[in-house]
Residue frames relative to the residue before (quaternion, step in Angstrom):
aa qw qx qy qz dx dy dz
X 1.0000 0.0000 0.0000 0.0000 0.00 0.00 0.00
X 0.2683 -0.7318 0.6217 0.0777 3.55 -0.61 1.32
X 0.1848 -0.6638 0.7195 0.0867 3.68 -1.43 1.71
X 0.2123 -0.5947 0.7568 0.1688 3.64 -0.93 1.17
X 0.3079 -0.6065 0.7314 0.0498 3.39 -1.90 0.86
X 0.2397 -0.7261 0.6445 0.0005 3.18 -0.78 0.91
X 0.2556 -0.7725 0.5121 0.2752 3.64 -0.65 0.97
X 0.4263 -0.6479 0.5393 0.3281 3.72 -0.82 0.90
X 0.4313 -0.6788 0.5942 -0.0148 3.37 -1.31 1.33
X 0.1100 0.8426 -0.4702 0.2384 3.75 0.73 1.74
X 0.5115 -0.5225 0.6155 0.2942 3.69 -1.01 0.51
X 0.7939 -0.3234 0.4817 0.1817 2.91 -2.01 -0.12
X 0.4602 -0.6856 0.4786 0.2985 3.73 -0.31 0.94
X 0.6678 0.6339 -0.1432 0.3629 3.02 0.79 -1.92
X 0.6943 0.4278 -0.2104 0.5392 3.38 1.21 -1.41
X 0.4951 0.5159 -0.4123 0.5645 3.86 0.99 -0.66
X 0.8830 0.1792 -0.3078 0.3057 3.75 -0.75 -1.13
X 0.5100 0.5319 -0.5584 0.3809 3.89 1.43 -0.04
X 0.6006 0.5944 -0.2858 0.4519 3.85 0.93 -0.90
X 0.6201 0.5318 -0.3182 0.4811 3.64 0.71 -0.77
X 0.8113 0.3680 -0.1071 0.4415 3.42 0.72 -1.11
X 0.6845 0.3016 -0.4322 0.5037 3.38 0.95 -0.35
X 0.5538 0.5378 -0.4904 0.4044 3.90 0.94 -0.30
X 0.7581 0.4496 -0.2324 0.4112 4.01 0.81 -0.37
X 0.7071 0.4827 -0.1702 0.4879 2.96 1.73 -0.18
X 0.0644 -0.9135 0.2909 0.2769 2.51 2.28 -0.52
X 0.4529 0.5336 -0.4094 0.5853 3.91 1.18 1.42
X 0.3548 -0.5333 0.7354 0.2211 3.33 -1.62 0.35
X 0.7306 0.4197 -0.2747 0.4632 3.11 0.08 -1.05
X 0.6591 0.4757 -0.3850 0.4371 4.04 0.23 -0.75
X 0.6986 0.6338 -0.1191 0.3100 3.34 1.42 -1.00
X 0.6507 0.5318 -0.2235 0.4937 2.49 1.78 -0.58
X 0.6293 0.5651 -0.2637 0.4638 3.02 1.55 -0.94
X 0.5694 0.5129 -0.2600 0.5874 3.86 1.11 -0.50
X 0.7537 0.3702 -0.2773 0.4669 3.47 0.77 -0.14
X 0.4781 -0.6724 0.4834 0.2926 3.49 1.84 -0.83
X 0.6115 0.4646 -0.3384 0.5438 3.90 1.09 -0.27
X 0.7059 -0.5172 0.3898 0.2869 3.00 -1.53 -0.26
X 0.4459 -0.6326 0.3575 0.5227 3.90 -0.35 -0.18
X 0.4919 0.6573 -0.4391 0.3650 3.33 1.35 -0.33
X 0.4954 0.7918 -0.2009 0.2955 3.24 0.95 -1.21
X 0.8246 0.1547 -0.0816 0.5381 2.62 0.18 -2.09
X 0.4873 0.5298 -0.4769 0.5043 3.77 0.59 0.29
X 0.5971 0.2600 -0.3749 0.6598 4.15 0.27 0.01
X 0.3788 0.5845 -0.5910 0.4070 3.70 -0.15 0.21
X 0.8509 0.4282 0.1082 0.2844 2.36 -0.43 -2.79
X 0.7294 0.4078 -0.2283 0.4996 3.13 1.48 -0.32
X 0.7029 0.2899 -0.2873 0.5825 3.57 1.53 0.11
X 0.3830 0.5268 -0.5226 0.5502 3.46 1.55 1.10
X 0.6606 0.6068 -0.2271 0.3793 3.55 0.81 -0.69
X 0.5627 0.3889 -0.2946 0.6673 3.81 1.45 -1.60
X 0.5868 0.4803 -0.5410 0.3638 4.19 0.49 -0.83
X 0.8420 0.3426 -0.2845 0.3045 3.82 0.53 -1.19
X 0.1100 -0.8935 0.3533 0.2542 3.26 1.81 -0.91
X 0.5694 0.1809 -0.5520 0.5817 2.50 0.00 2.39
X 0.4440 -0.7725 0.3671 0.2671 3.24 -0.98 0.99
X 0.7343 -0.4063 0.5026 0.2078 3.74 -1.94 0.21
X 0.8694 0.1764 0.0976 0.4512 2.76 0.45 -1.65
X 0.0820 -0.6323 0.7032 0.3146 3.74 -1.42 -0.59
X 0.1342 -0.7969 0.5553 0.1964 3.31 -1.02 0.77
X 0.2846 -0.7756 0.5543 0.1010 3.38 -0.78 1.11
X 0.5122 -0.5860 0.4376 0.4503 3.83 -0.94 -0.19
X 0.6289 0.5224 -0.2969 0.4934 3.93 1.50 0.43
X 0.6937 -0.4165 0.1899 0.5561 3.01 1.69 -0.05
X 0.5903 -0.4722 0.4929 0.4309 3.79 -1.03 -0.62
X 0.2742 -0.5703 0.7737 -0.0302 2.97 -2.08 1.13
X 0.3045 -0.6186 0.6992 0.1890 3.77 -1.19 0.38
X 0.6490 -0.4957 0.5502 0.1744 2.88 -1.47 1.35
X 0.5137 -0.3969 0.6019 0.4652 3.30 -2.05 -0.20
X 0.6669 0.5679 -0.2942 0.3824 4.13 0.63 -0.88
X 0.5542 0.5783 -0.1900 0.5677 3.36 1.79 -1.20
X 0.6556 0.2432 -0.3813 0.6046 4.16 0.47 -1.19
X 0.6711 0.5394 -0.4044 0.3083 4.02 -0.13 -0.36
X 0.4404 0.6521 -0.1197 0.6054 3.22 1.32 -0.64
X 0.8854 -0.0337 -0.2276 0.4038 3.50 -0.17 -0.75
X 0.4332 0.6579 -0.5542 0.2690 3.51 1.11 -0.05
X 0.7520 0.4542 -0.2576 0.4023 3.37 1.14 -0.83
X 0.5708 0.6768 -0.2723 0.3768 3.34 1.22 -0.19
X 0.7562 0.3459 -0.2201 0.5100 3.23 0.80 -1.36
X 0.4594 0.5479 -0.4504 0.5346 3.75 0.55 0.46
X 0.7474 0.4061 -0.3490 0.3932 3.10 0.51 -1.03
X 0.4300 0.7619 -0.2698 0.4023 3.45 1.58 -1.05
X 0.6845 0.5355 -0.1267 0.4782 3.21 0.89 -2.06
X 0.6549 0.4955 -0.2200 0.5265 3.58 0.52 -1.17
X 0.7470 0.3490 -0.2634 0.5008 3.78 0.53 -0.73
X 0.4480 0.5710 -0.5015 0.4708 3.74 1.25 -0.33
X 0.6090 0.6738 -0.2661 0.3230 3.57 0.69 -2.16
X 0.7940 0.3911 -0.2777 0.3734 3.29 0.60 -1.42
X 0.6504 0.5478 -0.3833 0.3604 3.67 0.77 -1.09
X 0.5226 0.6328 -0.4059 0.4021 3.75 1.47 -0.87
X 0.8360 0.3822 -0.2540 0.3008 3.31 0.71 -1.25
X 0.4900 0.6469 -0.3939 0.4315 3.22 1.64 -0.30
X 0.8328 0.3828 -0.2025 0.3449 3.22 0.52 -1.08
X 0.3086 0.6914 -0.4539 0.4697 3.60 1.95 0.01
X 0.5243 0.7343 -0.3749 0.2129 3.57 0.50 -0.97
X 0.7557 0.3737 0.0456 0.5359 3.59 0.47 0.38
X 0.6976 -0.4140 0.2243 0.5400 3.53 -0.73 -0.12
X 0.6010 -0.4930 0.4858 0.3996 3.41 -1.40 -0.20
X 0.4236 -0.6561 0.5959 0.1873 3.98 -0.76 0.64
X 0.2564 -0.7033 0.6585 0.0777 4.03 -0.61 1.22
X 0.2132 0.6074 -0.7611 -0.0799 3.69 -1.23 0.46
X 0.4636 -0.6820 0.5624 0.0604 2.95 -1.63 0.93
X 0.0970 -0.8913 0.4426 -0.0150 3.67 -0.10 0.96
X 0.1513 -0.8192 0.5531 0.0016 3.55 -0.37 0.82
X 0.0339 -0.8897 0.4475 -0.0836 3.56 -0.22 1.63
X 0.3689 -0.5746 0.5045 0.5284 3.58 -0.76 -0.03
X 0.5247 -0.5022 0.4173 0.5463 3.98 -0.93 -0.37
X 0.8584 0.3026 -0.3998 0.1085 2.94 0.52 -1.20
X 0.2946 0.7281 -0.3872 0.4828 3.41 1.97 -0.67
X 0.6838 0.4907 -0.2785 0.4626 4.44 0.58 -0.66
X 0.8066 0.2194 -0.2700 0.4778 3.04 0.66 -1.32
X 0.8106 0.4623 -0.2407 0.2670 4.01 0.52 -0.34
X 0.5205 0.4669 -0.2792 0.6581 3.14 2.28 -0.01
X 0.8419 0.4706 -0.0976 0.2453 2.69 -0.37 -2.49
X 0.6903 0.5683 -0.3748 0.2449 3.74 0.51 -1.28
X 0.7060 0.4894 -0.1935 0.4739 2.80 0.98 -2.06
X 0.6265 0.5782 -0.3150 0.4170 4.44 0.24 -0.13
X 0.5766 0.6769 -0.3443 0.3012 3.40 1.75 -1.08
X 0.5445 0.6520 -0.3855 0.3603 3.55 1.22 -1.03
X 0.6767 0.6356 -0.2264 0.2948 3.30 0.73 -1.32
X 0.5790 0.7196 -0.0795 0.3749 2.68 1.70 -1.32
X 0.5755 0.5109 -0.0112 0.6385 3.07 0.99 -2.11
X 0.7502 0.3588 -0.3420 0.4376 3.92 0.39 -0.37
X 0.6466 0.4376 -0.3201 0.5367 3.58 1.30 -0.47
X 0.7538 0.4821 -0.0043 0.4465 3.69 1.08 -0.62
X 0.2170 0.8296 -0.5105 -0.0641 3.37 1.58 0.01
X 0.6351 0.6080 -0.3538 0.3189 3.70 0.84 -1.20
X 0.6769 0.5445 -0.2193 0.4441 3.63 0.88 -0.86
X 0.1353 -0.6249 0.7460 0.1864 4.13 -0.44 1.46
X 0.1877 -0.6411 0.7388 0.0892 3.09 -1.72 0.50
X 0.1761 -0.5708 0.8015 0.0279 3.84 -0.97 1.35
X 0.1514 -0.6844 0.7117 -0.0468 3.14 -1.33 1.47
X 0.1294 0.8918 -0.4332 0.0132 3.80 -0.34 1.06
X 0.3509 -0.8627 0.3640 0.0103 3.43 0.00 1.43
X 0.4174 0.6575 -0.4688 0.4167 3.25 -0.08 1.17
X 0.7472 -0.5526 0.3558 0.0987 2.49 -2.23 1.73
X 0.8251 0.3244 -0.1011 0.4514 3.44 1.10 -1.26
X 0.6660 -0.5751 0.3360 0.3360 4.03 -1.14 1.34
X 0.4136 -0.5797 0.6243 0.3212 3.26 -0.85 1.13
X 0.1066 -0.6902 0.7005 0.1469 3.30 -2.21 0.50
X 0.5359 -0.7544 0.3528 0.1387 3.09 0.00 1.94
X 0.5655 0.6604 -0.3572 0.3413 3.31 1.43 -1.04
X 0.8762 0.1217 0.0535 0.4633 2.61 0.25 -2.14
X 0.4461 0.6310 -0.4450 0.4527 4.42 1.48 -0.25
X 0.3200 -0.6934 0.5661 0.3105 3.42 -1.46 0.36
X 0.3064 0.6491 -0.5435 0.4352 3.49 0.09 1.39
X 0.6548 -0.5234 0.5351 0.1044 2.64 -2.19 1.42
X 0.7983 -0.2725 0.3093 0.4391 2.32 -0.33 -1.75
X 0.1251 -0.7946 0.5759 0.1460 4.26 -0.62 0.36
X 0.4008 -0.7099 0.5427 0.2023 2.91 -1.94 0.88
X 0.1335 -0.7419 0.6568 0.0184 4.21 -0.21 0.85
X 0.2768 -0.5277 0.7788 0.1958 2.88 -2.10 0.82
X 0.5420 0.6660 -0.4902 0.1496 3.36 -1.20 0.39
X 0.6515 -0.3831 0.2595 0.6012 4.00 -1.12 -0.13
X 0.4186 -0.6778 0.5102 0.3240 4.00 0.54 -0.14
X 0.8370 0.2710 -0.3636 0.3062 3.71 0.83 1.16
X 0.3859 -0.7016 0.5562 -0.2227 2.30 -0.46 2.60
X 0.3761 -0.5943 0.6334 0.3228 3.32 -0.99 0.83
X 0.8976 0.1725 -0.1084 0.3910 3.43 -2.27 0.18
X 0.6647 0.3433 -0.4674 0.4710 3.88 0.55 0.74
X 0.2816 -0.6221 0.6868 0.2491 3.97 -1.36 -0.30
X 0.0055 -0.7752 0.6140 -0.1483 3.47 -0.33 1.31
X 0.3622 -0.6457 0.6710 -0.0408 3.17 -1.41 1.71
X 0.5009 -0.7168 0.4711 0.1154 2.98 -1.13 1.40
X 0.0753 -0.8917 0.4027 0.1923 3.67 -0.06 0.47
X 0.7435 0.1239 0.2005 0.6258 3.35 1.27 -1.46
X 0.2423 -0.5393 0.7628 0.2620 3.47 -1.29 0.37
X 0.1347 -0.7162 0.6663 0.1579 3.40 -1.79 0.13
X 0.1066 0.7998 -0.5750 -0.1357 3.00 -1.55 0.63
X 0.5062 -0.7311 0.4339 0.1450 3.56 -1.10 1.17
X 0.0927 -0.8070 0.5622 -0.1554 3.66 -0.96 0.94
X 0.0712 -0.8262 0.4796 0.2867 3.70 -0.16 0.17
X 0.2771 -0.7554 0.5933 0.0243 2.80 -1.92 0.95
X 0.0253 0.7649 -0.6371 -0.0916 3.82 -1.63 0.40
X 0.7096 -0.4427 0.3484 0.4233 3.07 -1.52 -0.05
X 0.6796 -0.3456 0.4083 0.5021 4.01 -1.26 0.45
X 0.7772 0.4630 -0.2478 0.3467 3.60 0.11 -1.88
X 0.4446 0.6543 -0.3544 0.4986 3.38 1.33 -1.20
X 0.9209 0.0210 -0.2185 0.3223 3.57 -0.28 -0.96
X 0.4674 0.6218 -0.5635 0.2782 3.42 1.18 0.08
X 0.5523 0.5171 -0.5467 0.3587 3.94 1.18 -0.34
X 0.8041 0.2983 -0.1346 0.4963 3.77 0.89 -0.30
X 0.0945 -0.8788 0.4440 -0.1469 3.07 0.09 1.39
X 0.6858 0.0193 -0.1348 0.7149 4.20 -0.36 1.15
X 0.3392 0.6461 -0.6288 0.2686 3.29 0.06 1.58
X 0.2152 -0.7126 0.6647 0.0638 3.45 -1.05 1.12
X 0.8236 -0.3458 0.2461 0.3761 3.23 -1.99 0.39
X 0.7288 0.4990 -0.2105 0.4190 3.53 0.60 -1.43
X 0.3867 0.6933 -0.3681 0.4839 3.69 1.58 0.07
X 0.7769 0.5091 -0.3110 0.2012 3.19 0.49 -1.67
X 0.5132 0.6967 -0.3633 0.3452 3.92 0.96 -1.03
X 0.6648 0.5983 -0.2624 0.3622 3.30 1.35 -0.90
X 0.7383 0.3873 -0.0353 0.5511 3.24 1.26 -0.95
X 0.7143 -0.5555 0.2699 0.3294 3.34 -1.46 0.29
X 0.0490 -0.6128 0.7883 0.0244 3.41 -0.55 1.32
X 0.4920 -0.5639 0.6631 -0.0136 2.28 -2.46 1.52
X 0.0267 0.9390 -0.3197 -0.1238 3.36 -0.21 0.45
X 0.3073 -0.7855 0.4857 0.2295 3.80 0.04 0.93
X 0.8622 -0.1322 0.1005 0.4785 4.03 -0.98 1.04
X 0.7653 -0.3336 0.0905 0.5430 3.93 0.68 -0.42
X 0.5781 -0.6675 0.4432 0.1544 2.76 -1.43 1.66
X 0.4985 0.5216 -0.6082 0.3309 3.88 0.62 0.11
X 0.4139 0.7831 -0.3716 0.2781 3.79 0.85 -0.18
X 0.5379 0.4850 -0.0899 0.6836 3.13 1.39 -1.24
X 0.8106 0.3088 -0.3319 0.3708 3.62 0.09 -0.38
X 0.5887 0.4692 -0.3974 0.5247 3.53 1.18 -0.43
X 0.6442 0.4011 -0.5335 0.3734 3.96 0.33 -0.69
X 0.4916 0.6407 -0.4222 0.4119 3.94 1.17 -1.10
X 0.8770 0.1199 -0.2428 0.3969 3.09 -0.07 -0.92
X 0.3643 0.4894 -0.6887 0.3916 3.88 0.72 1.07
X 0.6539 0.4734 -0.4616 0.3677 3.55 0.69 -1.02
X 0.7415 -0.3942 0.3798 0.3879 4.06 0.25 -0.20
X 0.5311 0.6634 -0.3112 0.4255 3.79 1.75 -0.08
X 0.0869 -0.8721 0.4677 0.1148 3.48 0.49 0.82
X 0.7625 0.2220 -0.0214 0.6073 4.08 -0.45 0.17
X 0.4829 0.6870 -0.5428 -0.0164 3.62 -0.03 0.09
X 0.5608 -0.6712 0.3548 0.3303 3.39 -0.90 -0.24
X 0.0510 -0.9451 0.3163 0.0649 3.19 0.08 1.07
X 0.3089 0.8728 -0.3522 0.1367 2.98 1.66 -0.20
X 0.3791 0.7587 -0.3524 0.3956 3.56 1.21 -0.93
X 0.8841 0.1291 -0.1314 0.4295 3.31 -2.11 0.79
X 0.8267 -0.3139 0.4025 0.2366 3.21 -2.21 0.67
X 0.0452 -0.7221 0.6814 0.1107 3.33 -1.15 0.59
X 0.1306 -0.7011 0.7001 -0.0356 3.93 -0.91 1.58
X 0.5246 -0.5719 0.5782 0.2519 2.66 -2.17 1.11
X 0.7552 0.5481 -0.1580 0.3230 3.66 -1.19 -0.45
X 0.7704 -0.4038 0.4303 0.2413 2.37 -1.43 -1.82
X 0.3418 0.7990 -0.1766 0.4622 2.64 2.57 -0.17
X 0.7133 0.4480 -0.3556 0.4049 3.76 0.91 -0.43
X 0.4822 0.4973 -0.4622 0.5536 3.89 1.87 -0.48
X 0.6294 0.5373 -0.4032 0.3907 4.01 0.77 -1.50
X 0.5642 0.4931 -0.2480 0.6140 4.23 0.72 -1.00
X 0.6569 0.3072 -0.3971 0.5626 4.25 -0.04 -0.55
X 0.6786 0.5618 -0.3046 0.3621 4.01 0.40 -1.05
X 0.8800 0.2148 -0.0738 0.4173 3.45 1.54 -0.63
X 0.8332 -0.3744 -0.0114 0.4067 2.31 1.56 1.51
X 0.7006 0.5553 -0.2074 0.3971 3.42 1.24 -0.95
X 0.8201 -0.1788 0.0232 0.5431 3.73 0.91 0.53
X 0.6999 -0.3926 0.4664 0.3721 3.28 -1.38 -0.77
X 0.1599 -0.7851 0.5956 -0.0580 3.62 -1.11 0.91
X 0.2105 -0.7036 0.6492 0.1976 3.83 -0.77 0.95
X 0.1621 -0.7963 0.5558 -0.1753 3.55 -0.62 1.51
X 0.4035 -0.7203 0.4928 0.2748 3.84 -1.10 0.91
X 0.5426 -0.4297 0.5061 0.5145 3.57 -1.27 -1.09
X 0.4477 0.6113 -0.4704 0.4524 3.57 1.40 -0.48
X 0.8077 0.5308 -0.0802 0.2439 2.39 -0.16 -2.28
X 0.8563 0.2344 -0.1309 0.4411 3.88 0.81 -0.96
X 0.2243 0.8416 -0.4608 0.1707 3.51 1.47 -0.55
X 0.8318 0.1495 -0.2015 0.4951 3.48 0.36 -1.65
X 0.4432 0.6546 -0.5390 0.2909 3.50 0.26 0.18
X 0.6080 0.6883 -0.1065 0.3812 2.67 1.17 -1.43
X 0.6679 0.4388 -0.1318 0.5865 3.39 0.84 -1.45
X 0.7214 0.5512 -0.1132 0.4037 3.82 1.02 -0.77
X 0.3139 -0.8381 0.2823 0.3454 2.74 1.81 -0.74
X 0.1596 0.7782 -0.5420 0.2743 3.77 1.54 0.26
X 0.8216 0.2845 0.0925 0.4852 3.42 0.71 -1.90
X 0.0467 0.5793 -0.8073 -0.1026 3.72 -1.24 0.16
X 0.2525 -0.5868 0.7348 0.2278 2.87 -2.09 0.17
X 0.2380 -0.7550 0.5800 0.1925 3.63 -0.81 1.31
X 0.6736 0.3230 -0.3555 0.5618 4.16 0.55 0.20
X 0.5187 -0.5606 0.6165 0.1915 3.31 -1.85 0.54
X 0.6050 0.5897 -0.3788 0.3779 3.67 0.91 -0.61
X 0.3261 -0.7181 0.6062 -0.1024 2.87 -0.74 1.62
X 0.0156 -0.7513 0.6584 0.0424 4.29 -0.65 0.72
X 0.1411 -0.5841 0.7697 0.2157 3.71 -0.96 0.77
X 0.4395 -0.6628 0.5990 0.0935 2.97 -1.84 1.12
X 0.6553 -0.5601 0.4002 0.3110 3.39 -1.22 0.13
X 0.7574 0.4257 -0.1191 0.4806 2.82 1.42 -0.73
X 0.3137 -0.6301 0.7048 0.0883 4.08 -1.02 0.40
X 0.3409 -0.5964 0.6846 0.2437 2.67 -1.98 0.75
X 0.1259 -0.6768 0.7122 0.1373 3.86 -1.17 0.61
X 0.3769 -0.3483 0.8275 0.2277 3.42 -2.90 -0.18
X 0.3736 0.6677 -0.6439 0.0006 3.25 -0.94 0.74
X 0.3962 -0.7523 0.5233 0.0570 3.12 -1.24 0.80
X 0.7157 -0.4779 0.2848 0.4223 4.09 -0.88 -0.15
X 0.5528 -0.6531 0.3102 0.4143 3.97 0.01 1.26
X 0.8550 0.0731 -0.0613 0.5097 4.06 -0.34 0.70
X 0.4624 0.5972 -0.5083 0.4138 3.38 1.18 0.34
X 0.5158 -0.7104 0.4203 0.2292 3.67 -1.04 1.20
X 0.3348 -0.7608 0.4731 0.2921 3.76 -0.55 0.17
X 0.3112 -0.7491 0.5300 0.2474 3.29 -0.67 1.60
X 0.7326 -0.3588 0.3722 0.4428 3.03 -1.64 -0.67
X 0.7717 0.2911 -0.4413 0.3536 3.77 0.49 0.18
X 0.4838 0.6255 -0.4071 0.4571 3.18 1.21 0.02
X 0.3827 0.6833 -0.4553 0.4234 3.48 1.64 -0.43
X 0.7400 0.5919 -0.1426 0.2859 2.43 0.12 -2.99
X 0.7395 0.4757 -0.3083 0.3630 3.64 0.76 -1.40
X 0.6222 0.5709 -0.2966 0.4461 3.26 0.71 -1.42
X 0.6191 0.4751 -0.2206 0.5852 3.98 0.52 -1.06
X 0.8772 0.1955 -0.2854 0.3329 3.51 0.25 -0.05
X 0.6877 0.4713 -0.3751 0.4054 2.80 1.46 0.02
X 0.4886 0.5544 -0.4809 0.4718 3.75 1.22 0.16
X 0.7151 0.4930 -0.4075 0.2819 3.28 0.91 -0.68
X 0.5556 0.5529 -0.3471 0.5149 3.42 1.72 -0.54
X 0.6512 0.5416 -0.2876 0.4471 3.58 0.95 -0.62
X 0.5197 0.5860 -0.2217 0.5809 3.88 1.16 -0.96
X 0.8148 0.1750 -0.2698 0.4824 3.89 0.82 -0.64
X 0.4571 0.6042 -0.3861 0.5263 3.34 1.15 0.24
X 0.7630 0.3981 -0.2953 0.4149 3.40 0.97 -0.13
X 0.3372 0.7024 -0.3336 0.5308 3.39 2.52 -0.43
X 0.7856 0.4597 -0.1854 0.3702 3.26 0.55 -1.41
X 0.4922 0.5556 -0.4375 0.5077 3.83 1.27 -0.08
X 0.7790 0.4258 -0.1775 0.4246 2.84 0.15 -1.81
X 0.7047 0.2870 -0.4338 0.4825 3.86 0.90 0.24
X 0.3987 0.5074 -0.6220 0.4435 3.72 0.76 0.34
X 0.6573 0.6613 -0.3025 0.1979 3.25 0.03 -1.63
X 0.6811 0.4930 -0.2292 0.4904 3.08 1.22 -1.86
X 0.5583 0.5807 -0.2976 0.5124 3.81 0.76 -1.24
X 0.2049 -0.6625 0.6908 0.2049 4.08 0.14 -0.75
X 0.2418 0.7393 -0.6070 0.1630 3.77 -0.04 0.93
X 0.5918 0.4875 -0.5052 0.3961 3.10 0.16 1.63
X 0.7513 -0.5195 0.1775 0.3663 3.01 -1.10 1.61
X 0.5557 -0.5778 0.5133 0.3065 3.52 -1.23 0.49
């Protein structure tokens, strides 16, 4: 008995996983960033997944994109399928020993982001040991036993390849009690009181003077390594200049309000970077993919405080 095979008639990967993601993410642009490409990219994808299926995904509006009735049909069945194909490669590659990646972290970026998210990890990853190492000073890929590390900074380091993860921007923050003792306080307030101050106190003077505070004095208050100057703002003892990483859940928790809207992009970004020309394996994949995605919804979650105004009256 003769089995005829029929080749299976399949789109574009590329055009599948830009479509997968911007229909769940419901963004081009978020998509792109979860995927690492451009927005251009994922928008020629999605648009030669479409002439492949002929009929479009999407509507494009001048506010962004909407999914079609073909587009919400389309991915319900897709991402499962996604999910299911994720499922299998885990189990293939379980096969065998467990896979070690070595991470290299600032603390505080570990203790106020990373730690608490790791489970999730480890639940999507059972095969993969993660070595989580916390520390102040730049891995040297050369000569450190490490994978890979997460860095704030402009992302050019000599002798590494560093993946953009995040932009950041910085805002200060205190505890409820903190500001109910000081109620209809504005920017030009703050010099007066206890600034907290993380590694150097010009920090505090550049966000002042974005807010409109020209020259202030900042000299005032404690100066903490780390993470110790958001952990000091959280308990009361002044004011703290805090990320979207870094404060998100507090925020949501209520450790923290922010009493100003003034938002400062920094100069700086958080990156993945790894040893210059060294190939990415498969957990360095696994990590890198899961953490933007954990990072990508941490940023959902600002931008929906913000909208909501959760801060005291």
């Amino acid at each position: 008995m003769y089995r005829w095979a029929m080749a299976r008639r399949l789109p574009s990967l590329n055009g599948l996983k830009a479509f997968e993601a911007a229909a769940r993410l419901e963004s081009f642009s978020e998509a792109a960033d979860s995927l690492f490409v451009t927005h251009a990219a994922i928008s020629r994808h999605i648009r030669e997944l479409e002439d492949y299926l002929g009929t479009e995904l999407f509507t494009r509006t001048g506010r962004g994109v909407v999914l079609t009735e073909a587009g919400r049909r389309f991915s319900t069945k897709l991402t499962p399928l996604f999910d299911q194909l994720a499922d299998a490669a885990r189990e293939a590659a379980a096969v065998g020993q467990a896979r070690a990646l070595k991470v290299s972290v600032q603390p505080a970026f570990a203790s106020r982001w990373l730690v608490s998210r790791l489970g999730h990890f480890n639940t999507l990853h059972p095969d993969i040991e993660l070595h989580v190492d916390p520390s102040n000073e730049l891995a040297d890929f050369r000569s450190d036993d490490v994978d890979v590390g997460l860095r704030y900074g402009r992302g050019d380091w000599d002798d590494v390849e560093a993946v953009r993860l995040t932009d950041v921007v910085y805002f200060p923050v205190c505890s409820p009690k903190f500001l109910a003792r000081h109620p209809d306080i504005k920017p030009a307030d703050l010099p007066r009181l206890n600034l907290l101050h993380e590694d150097k106190k010009e920090w505090w003077a550049e966000w002042l003077e974005f807010a409109g505070v020209a020259k202030a004095d900042v000299s005032r208050g404690p100066l903490f390594q780390a993470q110790l100057a958001l952990e000091a703002a959280e308990s009361g003892q002044g004011f703290a200049l805090g990320d979207q990483l870094l404060c998100t859940d507090s925020l949501i928790d209520g450790w923290l309000v922010r009493p100003f809207n003034q938002d400062m992009k920094a100069e700086g970004a958080y990156w993945l970077v790894r040893r210059k020309g060294q190939r990415e394996n498969g957990p360095m994949r696994a990590f890198r993919e899961w953490l933007a995605g954990e990072i990508v919804e941490t940023n959902k979650k600002f931008q929906a405080f913000k909208a909501q105004g959760l801060k005291p009256a």
